[in-house]
Structure formats: C-alpha cells, structure tokens
N, C-alpha and C positions, 0 to 999 in steps of 0.2 A: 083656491087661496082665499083667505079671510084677511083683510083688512079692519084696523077698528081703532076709533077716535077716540079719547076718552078726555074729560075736563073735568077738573077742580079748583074751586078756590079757595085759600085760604088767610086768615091777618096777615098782614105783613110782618110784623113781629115772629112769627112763624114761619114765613115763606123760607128762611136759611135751614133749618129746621127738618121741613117736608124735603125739601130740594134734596138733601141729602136722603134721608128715607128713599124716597123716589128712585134716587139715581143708585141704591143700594138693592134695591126690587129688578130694577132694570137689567143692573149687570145679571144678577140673578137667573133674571126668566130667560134671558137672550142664552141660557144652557139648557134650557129645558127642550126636549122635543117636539120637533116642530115648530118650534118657535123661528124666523126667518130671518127676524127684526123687534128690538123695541126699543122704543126711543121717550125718551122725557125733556119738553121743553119749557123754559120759561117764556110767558106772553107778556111782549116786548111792551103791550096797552096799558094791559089792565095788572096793577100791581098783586103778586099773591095768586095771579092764575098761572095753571101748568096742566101742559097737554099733551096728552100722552098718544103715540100711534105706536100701534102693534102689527103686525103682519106674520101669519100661523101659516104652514102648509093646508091645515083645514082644520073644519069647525070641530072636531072630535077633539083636537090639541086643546084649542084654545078654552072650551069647558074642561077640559082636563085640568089645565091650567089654574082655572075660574076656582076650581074645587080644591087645590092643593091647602090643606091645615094652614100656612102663613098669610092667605089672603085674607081672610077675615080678620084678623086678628091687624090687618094692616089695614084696614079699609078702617075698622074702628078707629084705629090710634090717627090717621087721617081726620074722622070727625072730629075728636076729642080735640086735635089741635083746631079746633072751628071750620073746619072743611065744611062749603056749600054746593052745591050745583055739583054735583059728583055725579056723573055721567059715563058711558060708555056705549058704543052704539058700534055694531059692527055690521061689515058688508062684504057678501060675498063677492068676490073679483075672477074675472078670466085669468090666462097668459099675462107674464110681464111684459112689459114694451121696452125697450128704451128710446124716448123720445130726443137726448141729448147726447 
C-alpha cells in the first residue's frame, strides 16, 4: 500500500477557486484503480493551504495515476493560480490496522 502527502498553497483570493478544482480531481481519481482513498483538505492555519492524502493499492497505480494527460495540465493551472510549495511525498506502508 502507498500512502502520500501532498501540499499547496495558494492566494487566498484563489483558495475558493483551487478548493473546487481540487475537490473535482478528487472525486475523479477516487474511480481510478487502485486508487483506495483520496482526500483534499483545507489547513485550518495557514490561509490558502490544502492537503492532499492519497492511499493506492500500490506504487504501479499511483504513477499510473501521476501520468494520466489531465494531471499536468492540472498541476499547471494550480501554479497559474500562484500555487507555491507544491509538494508530494509518498510512503510505502504495511497492512492496515485499525486502531479505533
């Protein structure tokens, strides 16, 4: 299983903007296979941050994913609206647990 963080930020004048993009991407990939989970939040801090966690059956998916024609084209229009610190960082994971 692949877990993965991801962050952006962007103007606040924007942040309504992206939110929607975002949560448009979201529903999106959450059909793609392999896909487990994906979630987009807004951070409660820092105004115009949102952070994304993903969860793939495995790393084949999630490049697969990576590589489909509308992600670039998304990641762009992301800067264009002043997206900084655009980040994703993924990590392989065991078994689930539930802890609660």
């Amino acid at each position: 299983m692949i877990i993965s963080l991801g962050y952006v930020t962007v103007p606040a004048e924007h942040a309504d903007q992206v939110s929607q993009m975002l949560s448009g991407l979201a529903a999106q990939t959450r059909t793609e296979p392999g896909c487990i989970d994906y979630r987009v939040s807004r951070d409660l801090e820092v105004p115009g941050r949102f952070s994304l966690v993903e969860t793939w059956a495995g790393l084949e998916q999630m490049q697969t994913h990576l590589a489909l024609p509308h992600i670039g084209p998304a990641v762009e229009a992301l800067m264009n609206l002043g997206g900084q610190h655009l980040s994703v960082t993924a990590y392989e994971a065991g078994e689930a647990m539930s802890m609660l």
